[in-house]
C-alpha positions in Angstrom: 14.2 107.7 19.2 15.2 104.7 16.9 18.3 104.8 14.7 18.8 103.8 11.0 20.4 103.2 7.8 19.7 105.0 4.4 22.1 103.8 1.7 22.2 105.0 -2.4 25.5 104.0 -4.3 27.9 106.4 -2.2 25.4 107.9 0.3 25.7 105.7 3.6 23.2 107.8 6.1 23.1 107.3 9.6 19.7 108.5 11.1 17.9 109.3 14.3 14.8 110.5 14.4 11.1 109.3 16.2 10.3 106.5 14.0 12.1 104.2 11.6 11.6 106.9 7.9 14.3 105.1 6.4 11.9 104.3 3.4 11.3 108.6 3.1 15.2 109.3 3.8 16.0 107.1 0.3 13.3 108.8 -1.9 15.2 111.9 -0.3 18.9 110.8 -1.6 17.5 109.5 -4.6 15.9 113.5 -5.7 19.1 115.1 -4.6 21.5 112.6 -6.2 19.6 112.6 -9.4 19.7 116.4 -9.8 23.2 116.2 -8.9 24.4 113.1 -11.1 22.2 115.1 -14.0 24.1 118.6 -13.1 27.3 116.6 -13.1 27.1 114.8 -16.5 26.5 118.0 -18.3 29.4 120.3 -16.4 32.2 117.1 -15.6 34.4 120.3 -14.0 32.2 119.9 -11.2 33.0 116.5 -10.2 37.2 117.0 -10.8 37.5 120.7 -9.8 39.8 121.1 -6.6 39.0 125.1 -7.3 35.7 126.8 -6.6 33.7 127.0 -9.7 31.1 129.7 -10.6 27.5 130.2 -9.0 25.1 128.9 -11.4 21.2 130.3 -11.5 20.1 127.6 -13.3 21.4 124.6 -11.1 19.7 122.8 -8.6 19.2 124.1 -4.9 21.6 121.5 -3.6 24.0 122.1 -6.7 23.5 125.7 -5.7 25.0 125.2 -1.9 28.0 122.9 -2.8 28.8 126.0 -5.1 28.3 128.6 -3.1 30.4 126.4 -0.2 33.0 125.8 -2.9 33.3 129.6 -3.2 33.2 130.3 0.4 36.0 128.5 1.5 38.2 127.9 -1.7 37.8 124.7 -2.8 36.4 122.4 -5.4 32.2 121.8 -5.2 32.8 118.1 -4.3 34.4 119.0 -1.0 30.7 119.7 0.2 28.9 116.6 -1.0 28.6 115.0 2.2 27.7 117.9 4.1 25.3 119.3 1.4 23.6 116.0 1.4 23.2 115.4 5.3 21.9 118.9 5.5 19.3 118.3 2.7 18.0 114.8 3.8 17.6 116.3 7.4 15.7 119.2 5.8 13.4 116.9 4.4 12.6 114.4 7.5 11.9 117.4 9.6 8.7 118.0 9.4 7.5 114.2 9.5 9.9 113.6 12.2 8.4 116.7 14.6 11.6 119.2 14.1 14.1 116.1 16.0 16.0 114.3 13.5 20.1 113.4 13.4 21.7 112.5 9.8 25.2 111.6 9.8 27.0 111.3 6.5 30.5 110.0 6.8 31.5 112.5 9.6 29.1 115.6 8.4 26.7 115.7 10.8 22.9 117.5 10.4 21.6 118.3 13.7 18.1 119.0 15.0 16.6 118.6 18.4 14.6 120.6 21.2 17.1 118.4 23.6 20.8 119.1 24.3 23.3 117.0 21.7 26.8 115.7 22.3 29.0 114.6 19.2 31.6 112.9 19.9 34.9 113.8 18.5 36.7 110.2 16.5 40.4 111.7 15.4 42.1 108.3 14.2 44.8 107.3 16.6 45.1 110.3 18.3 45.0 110.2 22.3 42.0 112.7 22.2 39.9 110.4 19.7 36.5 109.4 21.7 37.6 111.5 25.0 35.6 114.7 23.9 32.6 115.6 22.5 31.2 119.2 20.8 28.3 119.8 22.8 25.3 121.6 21.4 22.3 123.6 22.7 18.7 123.1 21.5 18.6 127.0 20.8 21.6 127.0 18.7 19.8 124.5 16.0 19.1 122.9 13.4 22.7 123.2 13.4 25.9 121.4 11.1 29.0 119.6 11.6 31.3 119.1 9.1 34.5 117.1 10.0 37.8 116.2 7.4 40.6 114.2 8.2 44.4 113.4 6.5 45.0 110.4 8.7 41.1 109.2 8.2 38.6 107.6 6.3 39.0 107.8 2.2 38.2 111.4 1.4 40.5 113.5 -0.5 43.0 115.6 2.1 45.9 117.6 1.5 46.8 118.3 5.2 48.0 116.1 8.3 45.3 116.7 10.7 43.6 113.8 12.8 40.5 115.8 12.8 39.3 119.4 11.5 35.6 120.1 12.6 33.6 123.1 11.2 30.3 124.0 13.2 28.1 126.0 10.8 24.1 126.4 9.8 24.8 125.0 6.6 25.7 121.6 6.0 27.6 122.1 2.5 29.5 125.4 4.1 30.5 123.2 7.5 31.9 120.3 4.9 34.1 122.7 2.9 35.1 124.5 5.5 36.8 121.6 7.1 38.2 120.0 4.0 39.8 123.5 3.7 40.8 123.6 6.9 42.7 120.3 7.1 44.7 121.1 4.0 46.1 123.7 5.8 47.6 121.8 8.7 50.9 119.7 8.0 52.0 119.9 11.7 50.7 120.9 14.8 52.6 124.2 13.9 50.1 124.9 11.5 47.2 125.0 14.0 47.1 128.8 14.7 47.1 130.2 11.2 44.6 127.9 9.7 42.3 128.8 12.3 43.0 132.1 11.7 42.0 131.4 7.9 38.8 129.9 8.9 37.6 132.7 11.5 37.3 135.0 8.4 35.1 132.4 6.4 31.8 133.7 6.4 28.9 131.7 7.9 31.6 129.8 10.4 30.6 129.5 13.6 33.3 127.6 15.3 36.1 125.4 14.4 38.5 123.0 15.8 41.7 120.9 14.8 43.2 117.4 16.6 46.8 116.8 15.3 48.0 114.0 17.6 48.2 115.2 21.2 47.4 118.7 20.0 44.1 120.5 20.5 42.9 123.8 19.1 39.5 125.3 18.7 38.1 129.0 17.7 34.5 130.6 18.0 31.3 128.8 19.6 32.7 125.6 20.6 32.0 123.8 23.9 34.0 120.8 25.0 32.7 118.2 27.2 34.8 115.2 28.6 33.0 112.1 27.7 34.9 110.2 30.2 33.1 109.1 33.5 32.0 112.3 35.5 32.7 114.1 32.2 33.6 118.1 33.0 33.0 121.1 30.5 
């Protein structure tokens, strides 16, 4: 496995697949940014909408899933770029890259291998930042993160969390999930009703939410210790 880059104005892809495609992974962002940009400069709403906005038949596929995320969890399209794209770039490296290829995508993770995965779990300056990771079955993929921060990175958050993760089998869905998720913590009093919320999202699998010493997690989520002699 060899690890790579794939950049396009905003899109900064991490990859890991067989061989280097990191030529094929920017034709890939390149289709699905240009059907997006295009979508975009005829409906602006859909780059500035903090609210879902209404499925559109006539959109493109990956237009289609940021929507339909939007919709899902309550929350503006944009809140599923990442996620959306990760998923769609992955889709299209899979079947040159034998079914195992990784994309990451500023914390939205695409995941595809016949080989157990750990992700590790970075939230900021909180003690628990780089001492966990989600740990994933080959069974349970292809398979998506989608992580959002308030103390993180330079994505839009309402919320306070060090880390909301979303495990789901859509990359756009996992993305706004968690941006929707994060809002909704302020404190680490907030972590049992917003997971709550998110249990009833359909298509979420598992969630969980880092707010400084705090840890809380719902659904199909397994912990490992990435320390030395790391226990599940």
């Amino acid at each position: 496995m060899v690890s790579f880059t794939a950049k396009v104005k905003e899109t900064d892809l991490w990859i890991t697949a067989p061989i280097d495609m990191s030529e094929l992974a920017v034709e890939s962002i390149l289709r699905h940014r240009r059907g997006l940009e295009d979508y975009a400069s005829r409906n602006p709403r859909f780059l500035t909408a903090l609210e879902p906005l209404p499925p559109d038949p006539w959109a493109p596929t990956l237009v289609k899933a940021m929507l339909a995320a939007g919709n899902a969890a309550g929350t503006g399209p944009m809140a599923a770029v990442a996620g959306a794209i990760a998923h769609a770039v992955g889709m299209d490296l899979s079947p040159l890259a034998g079914g195992e290829v990784m994309v990451e995508n500023g914390g939205d993770v695409y995941l595809e291998s016949p080989n157990p995965v750990t992700v590790g779990l970075e939230a900021g300056d909180s003690p628990i930042s780089g001492r966990l990771g989600i740990s994933i079955e080959p069974e349970a993929m292809p398979l998506c993160l989608g992580t959002s921060s308030g103390t993180v990175g330079h994505s839009l958050s309402l919320g306070r969390a060090d880390a909301a993760t979303v495990k789901a089998k859509d990359g756009a869905l996992a993305d706004a999930a968690a941006t929707a998720l994060g809002n909704r913590v302020k404190s680490a009093g907030d972590l049992q009703t917003a997971l709550d919320w998110v249990s009833t999202v359909p298509g979420v699998l598992g969630a969980l939410i880092v707010v400084g010493r705090k840890l809380a997690a719902w659904g199909d989520m397994e912990l490992v210790s990435l320390e030395q002699g790391g226990k599940r």
